[in-house]
C-alpha positions in Angstrom: 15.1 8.3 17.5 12.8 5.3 17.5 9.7 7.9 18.3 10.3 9.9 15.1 11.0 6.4 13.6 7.5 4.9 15.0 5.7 8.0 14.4 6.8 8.2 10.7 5.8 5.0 10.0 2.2 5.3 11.9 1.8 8.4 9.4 3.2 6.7 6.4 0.2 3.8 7.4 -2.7 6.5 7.8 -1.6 8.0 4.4 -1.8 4.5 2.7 -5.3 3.7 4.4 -7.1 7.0 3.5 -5.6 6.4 0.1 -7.7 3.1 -0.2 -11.3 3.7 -1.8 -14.3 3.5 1.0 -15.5 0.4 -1.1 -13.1 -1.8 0.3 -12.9 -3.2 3.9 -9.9 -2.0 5.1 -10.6 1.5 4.2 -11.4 1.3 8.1 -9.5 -1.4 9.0 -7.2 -1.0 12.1 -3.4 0.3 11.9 -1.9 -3.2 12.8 -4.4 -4.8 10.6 -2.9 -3.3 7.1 0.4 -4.3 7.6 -1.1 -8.1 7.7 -3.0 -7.2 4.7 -0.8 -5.1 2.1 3.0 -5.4 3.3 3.1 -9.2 3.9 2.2 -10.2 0.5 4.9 -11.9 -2.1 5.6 -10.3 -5.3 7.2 -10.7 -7.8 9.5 -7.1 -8.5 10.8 -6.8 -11.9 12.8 -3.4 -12.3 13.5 -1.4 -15.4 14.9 1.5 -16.3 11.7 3.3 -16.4 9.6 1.7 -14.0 9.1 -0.7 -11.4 6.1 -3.7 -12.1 4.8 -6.0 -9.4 3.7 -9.8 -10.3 1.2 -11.1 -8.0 0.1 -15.0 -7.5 -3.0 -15.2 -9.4 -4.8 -16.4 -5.9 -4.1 -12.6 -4.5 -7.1 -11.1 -2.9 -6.2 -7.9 -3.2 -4.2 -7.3 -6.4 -6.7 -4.8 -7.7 -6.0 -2.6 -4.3 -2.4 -2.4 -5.4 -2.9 -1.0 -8.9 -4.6 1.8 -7.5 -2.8 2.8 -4.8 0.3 4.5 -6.5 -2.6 7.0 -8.1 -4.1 8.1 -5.1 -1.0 7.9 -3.0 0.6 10.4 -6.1 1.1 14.1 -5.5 -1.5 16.7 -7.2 -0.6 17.4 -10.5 1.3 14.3 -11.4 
């Protein structure tokens, strides 16, 4: 069970990093290195009924990654 687990999440990671634009450094960064960058980073989530926003410290060096992630990370057609 922990395979499928691991190998779900190593997936889930290469998705997220081909979703990033070339421009950017960690468009080839290394698999352990994204998790450093992008999932350890406070937020602040407010929740609505209709959507879900995302407050970021104004120090946050890579804020303008997040907004366009859920665009290219977005099925075809959406």
């Amino acid at each position: 069970m922990r395979l499928v687990l691991h190998t779900g999440a190593y997936s889930r990671t290469l998705t997220v990093r081909d979703a990033i634009p070339t421009t950017r450094d960690l468009a080839k960064a290394e698999l352990a290195t994204l998790p450093l960058c992008l999932i350890k980073i406070a937020a602040r989530v407010v929740e609505t009924v209709s959507r879900v926003r995302l407050a970021f410290a104004a120090a946050c060096p890579e804020a303008a990654l997040f907004r366009g992630l859920p665009e290219a990370l977005a099925p075809p057609g959406q």
